[in-house]
N, C-alpha and C positions, 0 to 999 in steps of 0.2 A: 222838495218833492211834493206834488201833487195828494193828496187825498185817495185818489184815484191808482194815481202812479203806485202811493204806498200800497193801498189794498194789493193790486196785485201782487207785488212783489211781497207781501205777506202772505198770499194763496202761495206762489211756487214756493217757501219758504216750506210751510204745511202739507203740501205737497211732498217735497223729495224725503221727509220724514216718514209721512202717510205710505208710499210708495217702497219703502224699505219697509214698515212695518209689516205692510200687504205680502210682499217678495217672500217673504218668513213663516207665514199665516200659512201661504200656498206653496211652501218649499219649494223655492226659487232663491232664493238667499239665506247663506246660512250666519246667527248672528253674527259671526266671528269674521267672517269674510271682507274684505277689506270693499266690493261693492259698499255692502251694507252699511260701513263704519263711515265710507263717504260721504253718503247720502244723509246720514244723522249729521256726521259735521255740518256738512255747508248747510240743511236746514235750519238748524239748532244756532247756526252763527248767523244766519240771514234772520231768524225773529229774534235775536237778541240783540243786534242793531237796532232794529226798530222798535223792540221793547223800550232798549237804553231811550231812545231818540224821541219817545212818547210818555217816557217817564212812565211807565206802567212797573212798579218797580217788584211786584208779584210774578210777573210774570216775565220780566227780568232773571229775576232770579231762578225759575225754572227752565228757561232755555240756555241761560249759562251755564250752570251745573252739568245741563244736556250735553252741551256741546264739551266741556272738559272732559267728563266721563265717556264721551263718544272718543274725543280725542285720544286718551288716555290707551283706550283698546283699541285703536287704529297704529300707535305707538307698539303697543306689544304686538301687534301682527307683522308691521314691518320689523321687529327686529328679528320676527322666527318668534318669539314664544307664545305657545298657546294656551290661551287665557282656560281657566277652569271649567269644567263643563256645566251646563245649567240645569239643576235641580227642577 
């Protein structure tokens, strides 16, 4: 991949995170909502490829975590259980 190619696909990465964050800010998503838990996944698993792939291994390590703990509550929403509420 490109330099270029990478960048961007590191901005929509940043993005669909950025964009759930914002949703939440502006009550428009609520965090538990499976929207929101989407958009952390696939951001959080889109720069942790490219973390892995650039050896950035800091930041590596903060988008995987992201994306497990993202995962994790995307898991308990489909099954029906609702995660605890936020202090």
């Amino acid at each position: 991949m490109s330099d270029t190619a990478a960048q961007l696909v590191q901005v929509a990465g940043a993005l669909l995170i950025l964009a759930a964050f914002a949703a939440t800010q502006f009550d428009r998503l609520e965090p538990h909502s499976r929207p929101y838990l989407v958009l952390n996944v696939a951001g959080s698993l889109i720069l942790t490829v490219l973390a892995w792939s650039e050896r950035q291994y800091g930041f590596l390590l903060l988008e995987a975590v992201w994306a497990l703990i993202s995962l994790w509550g995307l898991a308990q929403v489909l099954r029906g259980r609702t995660p605890p509420a936020s202090h």
